[in-house]
C-alpha positions, 0 to 999 in steps of 0.5 A: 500500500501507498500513502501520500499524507499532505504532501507538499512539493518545491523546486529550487525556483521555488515552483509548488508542484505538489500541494497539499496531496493525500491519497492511498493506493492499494496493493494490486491497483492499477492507476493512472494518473492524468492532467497537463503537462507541468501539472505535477504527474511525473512529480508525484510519480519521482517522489514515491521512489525518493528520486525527489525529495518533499518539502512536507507530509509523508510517503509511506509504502507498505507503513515505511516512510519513504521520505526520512530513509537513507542510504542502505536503507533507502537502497534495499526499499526501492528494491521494491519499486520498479521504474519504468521511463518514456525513453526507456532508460537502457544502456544502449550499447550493452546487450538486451540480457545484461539490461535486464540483469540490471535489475538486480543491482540493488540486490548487490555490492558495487564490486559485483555490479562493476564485474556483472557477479550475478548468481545463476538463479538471477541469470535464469529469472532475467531469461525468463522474464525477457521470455515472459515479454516475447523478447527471448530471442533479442537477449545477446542483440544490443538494445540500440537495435531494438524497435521502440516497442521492443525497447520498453519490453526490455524496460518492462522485463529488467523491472519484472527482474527486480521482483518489484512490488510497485511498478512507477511508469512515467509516461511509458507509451508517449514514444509509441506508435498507436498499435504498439502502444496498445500491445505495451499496455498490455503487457502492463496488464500482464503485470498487473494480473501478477499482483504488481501494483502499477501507477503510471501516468497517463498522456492519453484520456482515453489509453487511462480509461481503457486499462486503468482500475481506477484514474486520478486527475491532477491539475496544478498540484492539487488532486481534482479528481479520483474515481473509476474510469467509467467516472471520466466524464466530459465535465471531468475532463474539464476539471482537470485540463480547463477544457473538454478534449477534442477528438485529435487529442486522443489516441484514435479509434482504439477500440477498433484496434485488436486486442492483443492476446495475453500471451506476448508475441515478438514484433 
């Protein structure tokens, strides 16, 4: 479980991205978040797994308060939160097989990440996890070789390698394509039905209202909406953007695309 208490955000230019937000997200949930951009999405997102600091109120995962750990301890708690980013986030020059094994650094001293010491059960989980995303057979290509959906495959199977009970993603699709964005999303749901806990923010309304368990709107800082998808009305939609969303804001007929099936297949 996540809790956000009265949580308070500043930049250094003194800019308030975050004002005052509460909220709790249950194990299991999957949650976007939506709102303009600057409102304070890939803020919340950053603050969760310490990569910003708060200026007040507490973050708690699973009754720990986030925000007042350091060092080895802070290390061992962001074991699991897995982090999923809009570029991706891969070391491009390095094979897709050890960009996956990197998601098990915060298991390890510097000296066996340096030299890539891993055990042969950490081998085994990251083949499996590459497996589980249609990507086996990319594991020893270099990642700049990749396609962009197959990429944030990658991204999405070093993450599952961490063993992560939360999975942040940060504007995890915007890169995509429409088809390829559609199959990523699933593979989100994939994750999901493990039990992972995902918060991502969304670009697209209606991307949000497809996949999404639950949607929380933010705008300027402040939390202005948080309820079902079914919930995401036109007059919603106003409260969080100041406006109703044109049909070319969104990312087409998705419905008319095909679903694809839950077991992955390779692009």
């Amino acid at each position: 479980m996540i809790e956000l208490k009265h949580v308070d955000k500043v930049y250094s230019n003194g800019y308030k991205a975050l004002s005052d937000v509460s909220l709790t997200i249950n194990d299991g949930e999957f949650v976007s978040i939506i709102g303009l951009s600057g409102a304070g999405k890939s803020t919340l997102i950053r603050c969760i797994n310490r990569m910003h600091d708060i200026q007040a109120g507490e973050i708690l995962v699973d009754g720990v308060d986030i925000s007042k750990l350091k060092g080895k301890a802070l290390r061992e708690e962001r074991r699991n939160i897995g982090m999923i980013f809009q570029s991706f986030n891969l070391v491009k020059r390095s094979s897709v097989y050890k960009n996956v094994l990197a998601g098990r650094v915060g298991y390890h001293n510097t000296f066996d990440t340096i030299f890539g010491i891993y055990s042969k059960e950490e081998k085994m989980l990251a083949l499996r996890s590459l497996d589980k995303f249609g990507i086996l057979d990319k594991a020893y290509v270099r990642a700049d070789q990749l396609s962009g959906g197959q990429q944030q495959r990658v991204a999405l199977a070093r993450s599952l390698t961490q063993e992560p009970k939360l999975i942040l993603a940060d504007e995890p699709v915007a890169s995509l394509d429409p088809v390829t964005t559609l199959s990523v999303m699933n593979d989100f749901t994939r994750i999901n039905r493990m039990g992972i806990t995902i918060l991502a923010n969304m670009h697209h309304v209606d991307l949000a209202k497809k996949y999404s368990s639950r949607i929380i709107g933010i705008r300027a800082g402040k939390i202005v909406f948080d309820g079902k998808p079914e919930e995401v009305t036109d007059e919603v939609c106003i409260k969080i953007y100041g406006r109703s969303l044109s049909s070319n804001e969104k990312l087409g007929n998705i419905d008319e695309v095909q679903e694809i099936p839950d077991e992955p297949a390779g692009e």
